[in-house]
N, C-alpha and C positions, 0 to 999 in steps of 0.2 A: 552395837552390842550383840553377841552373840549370845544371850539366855543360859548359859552354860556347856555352849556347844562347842565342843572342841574342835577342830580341823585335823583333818586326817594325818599322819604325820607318814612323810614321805617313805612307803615302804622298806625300798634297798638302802636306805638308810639305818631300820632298827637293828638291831642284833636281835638273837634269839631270847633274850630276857626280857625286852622289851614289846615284843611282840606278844609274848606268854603274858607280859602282866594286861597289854590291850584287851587279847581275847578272852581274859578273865575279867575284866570290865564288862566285856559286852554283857558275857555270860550274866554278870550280877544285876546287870541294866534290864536284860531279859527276863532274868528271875522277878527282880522290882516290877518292869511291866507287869507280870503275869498275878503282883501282889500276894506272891509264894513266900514264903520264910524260906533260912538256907535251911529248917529244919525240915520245911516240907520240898525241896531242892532234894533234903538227903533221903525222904523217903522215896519219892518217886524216882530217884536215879539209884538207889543201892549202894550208895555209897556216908561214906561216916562224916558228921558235921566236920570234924577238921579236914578232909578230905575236898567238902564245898568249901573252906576258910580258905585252902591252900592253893585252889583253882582261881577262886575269884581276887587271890593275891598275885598270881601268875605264878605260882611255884608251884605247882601240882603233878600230878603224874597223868601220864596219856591215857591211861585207864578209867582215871576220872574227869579228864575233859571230854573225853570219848561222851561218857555216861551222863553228864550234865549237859552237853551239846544233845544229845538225842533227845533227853525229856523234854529241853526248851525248845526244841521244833529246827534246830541246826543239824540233823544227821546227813540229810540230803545236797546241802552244804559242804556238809564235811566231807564226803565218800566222793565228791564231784572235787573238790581244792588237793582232795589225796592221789588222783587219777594222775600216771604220768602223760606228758605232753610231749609227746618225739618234735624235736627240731630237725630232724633228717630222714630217710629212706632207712639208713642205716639203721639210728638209733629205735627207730619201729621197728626192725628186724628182731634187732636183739631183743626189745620188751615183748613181743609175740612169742621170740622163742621160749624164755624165762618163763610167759602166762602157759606155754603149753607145758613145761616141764614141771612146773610146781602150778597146778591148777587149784583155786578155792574151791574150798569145802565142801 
């Protein structure tokens, strides 16, 4: 018996619907941990209760997963899963040149 626990489901398998609705689970799993209401979800992330509804549906906008992944303590997650990863010499070339031409903020 697995207690409610689900098994992972084979990544390169989801599509990207299905992945949004996962990490809107987590999201609500970690709001639950933290014993937050989505209301107190929507205060500390700035954003509007349908906005948490639609996140932890998997329908939400990257603004609002941005926003709810940071208050729940996933930003450092996030910024590190967002980093591209060169497979080649080349493909580091290009990503270096791109970072130097359009450099953050």
């Amino acid at each position: 018996m697995t207690h409610g626990i689900r098994t992972q489901p084979y990544l390169s398998l989801m599509t990207a619907a299905d992945l949004a609705r996962a990490i809107g689970e987590h999201l609500r799993l970690a709001r639950v941990g933290k014993q937050w209401s989505a209301a107190d979800l929507t205060e500390r992330a700035g954003v509007s209760v349908s906005a948490v509804s639609a996140v932890e549906a998997g329908d939400g906008r990257l603004h609002d997963y941005v926003a709810a992944s940071m208050v729940l303590g996933f930003g450092h997650e996030l910024w590190n899963a967002s980093r591209p990863r060169p497979t080649s010499l080349d493909e580091l070339e290009r990503i270096e040149l791109a970072r130097c031409e359009h450099p953050m903020g």
